[in-house]
ZAMARGU-4260 file (C-alpha; in steps of 0.2 Angstrom, whole numbers, plus 5000, padded with zeros to 4 digits):
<rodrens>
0) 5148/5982/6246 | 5130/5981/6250 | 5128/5964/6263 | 5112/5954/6267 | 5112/5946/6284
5) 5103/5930/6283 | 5095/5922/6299 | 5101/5905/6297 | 5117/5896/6295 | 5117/5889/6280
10) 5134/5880/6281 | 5124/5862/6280 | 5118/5868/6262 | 5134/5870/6256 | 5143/5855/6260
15) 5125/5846/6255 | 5129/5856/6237 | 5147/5851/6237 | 5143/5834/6242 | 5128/5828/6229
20) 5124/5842/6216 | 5130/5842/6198 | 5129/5859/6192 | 5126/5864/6175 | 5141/5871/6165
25) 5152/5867/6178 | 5169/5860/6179 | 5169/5852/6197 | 5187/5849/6203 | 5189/5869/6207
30) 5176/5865/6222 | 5187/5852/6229 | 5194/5870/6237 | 5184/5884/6234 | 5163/5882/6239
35) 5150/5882/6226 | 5141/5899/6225 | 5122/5897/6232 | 5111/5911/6229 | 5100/5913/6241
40) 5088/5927/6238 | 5082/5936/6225 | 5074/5954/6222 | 5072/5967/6208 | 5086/5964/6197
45) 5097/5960/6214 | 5102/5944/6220 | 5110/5938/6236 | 5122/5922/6240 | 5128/5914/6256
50) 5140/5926/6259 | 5126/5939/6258 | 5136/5950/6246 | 5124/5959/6233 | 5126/5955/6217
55) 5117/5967/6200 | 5113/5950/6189 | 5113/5959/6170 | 5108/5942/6163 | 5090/5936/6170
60) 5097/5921/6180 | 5112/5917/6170 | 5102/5910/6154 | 5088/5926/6149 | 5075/5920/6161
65) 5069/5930/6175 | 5060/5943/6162 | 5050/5951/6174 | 5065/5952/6189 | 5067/5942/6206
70) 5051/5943/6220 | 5037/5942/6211 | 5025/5941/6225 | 5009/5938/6215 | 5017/5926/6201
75) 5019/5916/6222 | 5003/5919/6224 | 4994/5914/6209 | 5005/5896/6208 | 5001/5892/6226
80) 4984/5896/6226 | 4982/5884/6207 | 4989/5870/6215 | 4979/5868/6229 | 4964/5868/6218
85) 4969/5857/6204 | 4989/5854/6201 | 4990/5843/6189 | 4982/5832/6176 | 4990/5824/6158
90) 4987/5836/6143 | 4975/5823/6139 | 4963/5833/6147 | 4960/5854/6149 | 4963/5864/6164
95) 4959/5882/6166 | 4975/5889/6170 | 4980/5881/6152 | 4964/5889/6141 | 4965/5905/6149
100) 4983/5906/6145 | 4983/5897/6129 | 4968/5913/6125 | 4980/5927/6130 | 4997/5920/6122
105) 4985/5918/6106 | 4980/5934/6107 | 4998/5942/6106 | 5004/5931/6090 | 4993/5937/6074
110) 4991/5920/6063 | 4993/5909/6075 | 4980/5898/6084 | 4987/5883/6095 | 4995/5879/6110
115) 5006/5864/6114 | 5013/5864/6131 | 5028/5857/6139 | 5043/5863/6151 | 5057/5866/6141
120) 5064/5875/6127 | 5073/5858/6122 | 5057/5848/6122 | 5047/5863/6114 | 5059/5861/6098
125) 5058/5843/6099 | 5040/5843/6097 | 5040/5856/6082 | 5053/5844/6075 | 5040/5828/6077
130) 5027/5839/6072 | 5038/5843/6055 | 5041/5822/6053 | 5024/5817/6055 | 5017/5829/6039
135) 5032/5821/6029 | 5025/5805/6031 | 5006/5808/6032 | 5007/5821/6017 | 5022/5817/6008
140) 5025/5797/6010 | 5040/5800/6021 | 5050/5809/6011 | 5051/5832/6015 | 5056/5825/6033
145) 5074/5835/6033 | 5075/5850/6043 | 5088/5865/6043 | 5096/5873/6055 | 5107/5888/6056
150) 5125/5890/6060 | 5126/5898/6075 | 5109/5896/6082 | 5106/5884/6097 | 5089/5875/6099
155) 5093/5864/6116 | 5102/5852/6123 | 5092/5834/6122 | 5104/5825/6108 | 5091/5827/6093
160) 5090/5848/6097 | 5109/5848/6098 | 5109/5839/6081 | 5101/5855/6075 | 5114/5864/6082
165) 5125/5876/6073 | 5138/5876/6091 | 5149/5865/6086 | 5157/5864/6104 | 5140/5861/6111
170) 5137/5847/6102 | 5154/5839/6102 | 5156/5822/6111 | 5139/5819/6110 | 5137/5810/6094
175) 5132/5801/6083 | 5119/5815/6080 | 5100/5811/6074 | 5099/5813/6052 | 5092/5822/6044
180) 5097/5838/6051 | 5107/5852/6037 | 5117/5866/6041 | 5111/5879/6033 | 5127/5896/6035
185) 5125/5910/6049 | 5119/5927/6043 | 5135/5938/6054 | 5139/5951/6041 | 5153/5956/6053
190) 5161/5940/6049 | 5156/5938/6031 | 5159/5920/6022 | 5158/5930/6006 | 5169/5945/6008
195) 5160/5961/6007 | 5143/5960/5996 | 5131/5973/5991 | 5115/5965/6001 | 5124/5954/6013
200) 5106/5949/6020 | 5100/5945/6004 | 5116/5932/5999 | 5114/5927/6017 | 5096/5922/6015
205) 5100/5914/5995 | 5112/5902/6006 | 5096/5893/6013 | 5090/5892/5995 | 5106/5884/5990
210) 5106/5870/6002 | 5087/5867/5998 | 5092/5864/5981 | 5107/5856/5983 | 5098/5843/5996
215) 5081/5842/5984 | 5068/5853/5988 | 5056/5837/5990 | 5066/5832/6004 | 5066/5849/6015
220) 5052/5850/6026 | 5057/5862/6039 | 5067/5877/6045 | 5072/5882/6062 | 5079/5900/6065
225) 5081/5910/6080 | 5074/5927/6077 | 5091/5933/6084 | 5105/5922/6088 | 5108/5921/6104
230) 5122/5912/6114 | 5131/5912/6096 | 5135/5929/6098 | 5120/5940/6100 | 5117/5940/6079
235) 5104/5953/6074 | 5100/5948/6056 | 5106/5962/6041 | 5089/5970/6031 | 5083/5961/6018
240) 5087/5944/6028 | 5070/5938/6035 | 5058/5944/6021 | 5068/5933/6008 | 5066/5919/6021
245) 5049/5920/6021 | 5048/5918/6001 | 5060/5904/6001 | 5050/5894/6013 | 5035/5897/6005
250) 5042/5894/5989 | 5048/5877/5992 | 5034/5873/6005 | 5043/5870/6021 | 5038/5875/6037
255) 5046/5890/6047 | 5049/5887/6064 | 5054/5902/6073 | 5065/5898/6091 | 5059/5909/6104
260) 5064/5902/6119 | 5077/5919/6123 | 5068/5930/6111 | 5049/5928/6118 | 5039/5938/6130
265) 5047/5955/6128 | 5067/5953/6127 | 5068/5963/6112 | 5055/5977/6115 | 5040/5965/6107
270) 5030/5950/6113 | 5041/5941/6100 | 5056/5945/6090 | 5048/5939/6075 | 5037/5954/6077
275) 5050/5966/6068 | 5053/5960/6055 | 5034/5955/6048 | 5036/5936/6047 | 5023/5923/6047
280) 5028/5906/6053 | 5021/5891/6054 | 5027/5885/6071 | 5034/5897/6085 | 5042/5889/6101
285) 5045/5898/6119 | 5050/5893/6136 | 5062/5904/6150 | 5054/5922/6152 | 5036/5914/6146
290) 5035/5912/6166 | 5053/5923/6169 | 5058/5906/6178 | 5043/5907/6193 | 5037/5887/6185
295) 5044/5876/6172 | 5033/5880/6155 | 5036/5879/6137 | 5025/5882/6123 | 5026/5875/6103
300) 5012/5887/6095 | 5007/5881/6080 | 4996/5890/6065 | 4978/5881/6064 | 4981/5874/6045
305) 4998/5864/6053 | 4985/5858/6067 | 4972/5853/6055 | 4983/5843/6045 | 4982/5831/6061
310) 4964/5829/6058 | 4963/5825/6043 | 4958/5806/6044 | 4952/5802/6061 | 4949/5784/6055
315) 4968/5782/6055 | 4972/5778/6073 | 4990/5785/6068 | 4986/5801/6059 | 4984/5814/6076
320) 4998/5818/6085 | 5003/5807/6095 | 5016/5815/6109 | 5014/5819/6127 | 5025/5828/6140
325) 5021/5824/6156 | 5024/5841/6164 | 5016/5849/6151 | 5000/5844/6163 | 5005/5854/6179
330) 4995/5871/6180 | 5009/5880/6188 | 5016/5886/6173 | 5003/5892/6166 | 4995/5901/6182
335) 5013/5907/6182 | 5014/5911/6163 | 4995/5924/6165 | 5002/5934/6179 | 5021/5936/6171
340) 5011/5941/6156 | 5000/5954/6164 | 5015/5959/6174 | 5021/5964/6157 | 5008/5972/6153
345) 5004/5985/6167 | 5021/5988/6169 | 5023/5991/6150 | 5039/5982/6152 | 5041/5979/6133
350) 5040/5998/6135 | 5052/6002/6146 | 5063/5986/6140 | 5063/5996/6120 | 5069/6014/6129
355) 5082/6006/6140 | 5087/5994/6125 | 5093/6010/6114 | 5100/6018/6131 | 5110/6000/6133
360) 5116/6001/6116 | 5122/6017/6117 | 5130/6017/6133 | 5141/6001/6127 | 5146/6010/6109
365) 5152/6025/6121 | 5163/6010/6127 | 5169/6005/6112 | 5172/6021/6107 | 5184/6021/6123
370) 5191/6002/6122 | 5200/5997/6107 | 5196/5980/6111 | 5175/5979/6106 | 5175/5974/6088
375) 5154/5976/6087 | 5141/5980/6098 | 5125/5972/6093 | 5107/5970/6098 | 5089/5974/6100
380) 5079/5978/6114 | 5089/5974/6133 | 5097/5958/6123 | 5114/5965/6118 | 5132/5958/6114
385) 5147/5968/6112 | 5161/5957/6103 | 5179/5957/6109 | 5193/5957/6095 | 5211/5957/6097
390) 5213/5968/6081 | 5199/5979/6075 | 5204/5981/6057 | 5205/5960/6053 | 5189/5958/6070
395) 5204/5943/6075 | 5192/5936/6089 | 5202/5938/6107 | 5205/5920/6116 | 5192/5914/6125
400) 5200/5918/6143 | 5204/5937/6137 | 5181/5935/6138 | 5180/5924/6153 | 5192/5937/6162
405) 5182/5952/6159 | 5167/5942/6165 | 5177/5937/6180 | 5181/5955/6184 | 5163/5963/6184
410) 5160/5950/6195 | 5173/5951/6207 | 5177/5967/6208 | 5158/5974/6207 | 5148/5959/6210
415) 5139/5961/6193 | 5133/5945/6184 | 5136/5948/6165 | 5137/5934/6151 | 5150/5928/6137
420) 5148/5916/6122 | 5157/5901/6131 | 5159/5882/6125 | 5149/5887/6109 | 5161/5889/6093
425) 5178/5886/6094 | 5188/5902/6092 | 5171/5913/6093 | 5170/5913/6110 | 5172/5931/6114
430) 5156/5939/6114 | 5149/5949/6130 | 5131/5945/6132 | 5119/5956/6141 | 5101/5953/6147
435) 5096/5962/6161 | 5077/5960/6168 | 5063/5971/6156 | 5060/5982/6172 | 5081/5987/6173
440) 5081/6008/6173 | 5095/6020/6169 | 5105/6019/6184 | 5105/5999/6184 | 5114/6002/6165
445) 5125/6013/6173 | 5132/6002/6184 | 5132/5988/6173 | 5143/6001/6159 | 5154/6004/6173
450) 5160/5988/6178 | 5162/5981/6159 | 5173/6000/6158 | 5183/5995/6173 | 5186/5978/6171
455) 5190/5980/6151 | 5203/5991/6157 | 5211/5978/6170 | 5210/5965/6157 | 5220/5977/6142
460) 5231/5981/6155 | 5235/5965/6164
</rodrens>
């Protein structure tokens, strides 16, 4: 076990955590005799708590975040030296940080042209979403102001982006939910609502269709989709699937809002995910590894005929968009947002993530060649999943604790961070999640692949 001896005692810290911080996620009464977990420094793909014991985090600060990896120096750098010159002003009013980033990101999205900021992936969707409600009323008296949302998908936690939700355990407890929000079914062939079909993308993409006619056409003003689904089980969509998207939504004229607040900035080998598969949307959010979690930034692009449309009478005090995110003034997250992106640039990190993706992937079908108890693997770049069934032949989902213990495991036993679907779909809970930083190598998947090997078999065995 590799230790890091910290100069300070930090004791005072953890009884201030214990005593006054809600953590996220977190049932509490298991701190009433066991300390919280602090984590105290970070660097590379390593990260250190109070303890000092080294732990390999394989999923970018617990929620795909920290793209470009822990002890950025220069990202420091470029925030502290913007905020002594100019931190904040409301987005009101320009700043440089803001332009020049706005001008790179720009420059990365073919067919799009304008950038809203804010500092959440929450608040990024909430603004695509108001953005989506103001057309239906300026354009078409009110009425195209629904908006669909995947099963599966996850688009935040504020209560109108869990009402376009498709985790039902997510969003339990937390109603009632905004209308006007419509479940569109999940595109997992491994999990078929059909049976086995020819061209399961295509009957997956005809569902959307379906509940656009079934809900009237002139009442369905947008669509919200993840490029991959993330914490609903790491869902690579089947071919076919996107390209018939794009026809229906330009077929019934609703706006296509792709979720890239896990996807965006490199996680799946491309600036976007949306980029393989030859989409054009209308509206494309992002947050987490836009700044790999050096500065709280999200970003609601937006393609210049959806901005224009809030031009179209200035004489109508009501007709611009009228939204503001307060945050979405300070110049640390974009100062922080140019260096992470040419970070990923020099480095080619969306390189090096596509090489070590397939080198991932394969490594954990070498597992479930070995462990009878991987259903699937699935994944696209270093933004992999491998699904935990109790019986391979009917893909029976394993409990939710035979998940969490595998997790628990790597952890304890090797001090690696990896991920699970948790508190997402009832009885779906049982999907590994992996998501190491873009600059992981070989030997970091190698260790990764041999503490999942080791604690699967603890877990089969126990």
């Amino acid at each position: 076990m590799n230790v890091h001896v910290g100069e300070n005692d930090i004791s005072h810290v953890i009884e201030a955590d214990k005593a006054h911080i809600w953590h996220h996620l977190t049932q509490h009464k298991k701190f009433d005799d066991q300390d919280p977990l602090i984590i105290v420094e970070g660097r590379g793909l390593r990260v250190w708590n109070q303890a000092g014991r080294e732990h390999l985090d394989a999923v970018s600060g617990g929620v795909w975040t920290v793209n470009v990896g822990y002890g950025r120096e220069t990202i420091a750098d470029a925030v502290r030296d913007q905020l002594v010159k100019m931190n904040f002003f409301a987005g009101s009013m320009g700043t440089i940080p803001g332009a020049r980033f706005a001008e790179r990101l720009i420059g990365k999205m073919p067919g799009m042209s304008r950038v809203y900021y804010s500092n959440s992936g929450s608040e990024a969707n909430e603004k695509a979403y108001k953005i989506v409600r103001q057309i239906a009323h300026n354009k078409y008296g009110g009425k195209k102001n629904k908006i669909l949302y995947r099963a599966r998908d996850y688009h935040g936690t504020t209560i109108t982006a869990l009402s376009s939700g498709g985790q039902d355990e997510r969003k339990a407890q937390y109603g009632p939910y905004t209308p006007g929000f419509i479940e569109v079914p999940h595109c997992l062939e491994y999990h078929s609502q059909w049976g086995e079909v020819d061209d399961y993308g295509l009957r997956a993409a005809n569902a959307i269709e379906e509940v656009i006619l079934r809900e009237g056409a002139d009442t369905v003003g947008g669509l919200i989709l993840e490029p991959i689904t993330a914490g609903g089980g790491v869902i690579v969509p089947p071919a076919g699937y996107w390209e018939r998207v794009q026809e229906i939504c330009q077929k019934y004229d609703v706006l296509l809002i792709i979720d890239e607040v896990v996807c965006g900035m490199g996680r799946t080998g491309k600036w976007f995910g949306y980029q393989h598969y030859g989409i054009e949307p209308d509206i494309v959010t992002m947050a987490k590894g836009v700044a790999s979690g050096y500065a709280a930034i999200s970003c609601t692009v937006t393609t210049e005929a959806v901005f224009d449309m809030f031009k179209a009478d200035p004489a109508d005090p009501m007709s611009y968009f009228r939204d503001i995110s307060t945050f979405g003034g300070c110049t640390a997250g974009p100062a922080a947002a140019l260096e992470n992106m040419r970070i990923l640039e020099d480095e080619d990190l969306l390189g090096n993530c596509e090489k070590m993706g397939d080198y991932f992937v394969e490594q954990l079908e070498g597992l479930q060649a070995k462990h009878a108890m991987i259903g699937q693997v699935r994944g696209k770049g270093l933004f992999c999943g491998a699904e935990l069934v109790a019986d391979r032949e009917s893909r029976e989902p394993v409990h939710e604790s035979v998940t969490q213990a595998v997790v628990g495991e790597c952890f304890k036993a090797d001090a690696v961070v990896i991920g699970a679907t948790n508190r997402s779909l009832a009885g779906f809970n049982n999907t590994l999640t992996f998501s190491p930083a873009l600059i992981a190598t070989k030997s970091d998947i190698d260790e990764i692949i041999a503490s999942v090997d080791g604690a699967l078999k603890r877990v089969a065995a126990a």
